[in-house]
C-alpha angles and dihedrals in degrees: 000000000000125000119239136234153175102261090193089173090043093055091043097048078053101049089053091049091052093058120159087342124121105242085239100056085034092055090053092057093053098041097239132114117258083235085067102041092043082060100045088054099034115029111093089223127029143168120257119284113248131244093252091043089056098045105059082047091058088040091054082053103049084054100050094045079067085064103049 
């Protein structure tokens, strides 16, 4: 089992992803339950994201960087 930890940078990179969106409409994008979403953001500790999970973040940046 994996320890778990604060990941401060991690909630901040996904605070910006989120952006105006909803979590839920947000979590759809990414292809993740707002559950899910709601205790990555909120939960003082938490595991390590996983791969999938970080990649389909990176992916909702790169598009709204396109935007901006």
């Amino acid at each position: 089992m994996t320890e778990k930890k604060e990941y401060q940078e991690f909630r901040r990179i996904l605070r910006e992803a989120l952006g105006t969106d909803k979590q839920k409409e947000y979590a759809e994008k990414v292809g993740i339950s707002p559950e899910h979403l709601n205790r990555l953001l909120n939960n003082n500790l938490i595991n390590c994201p996983s791969k999938a999970t970080l990649d389909q973040i990176i992916k909702s940046l790169q598009i709204l960087r396109l935007f901006l």
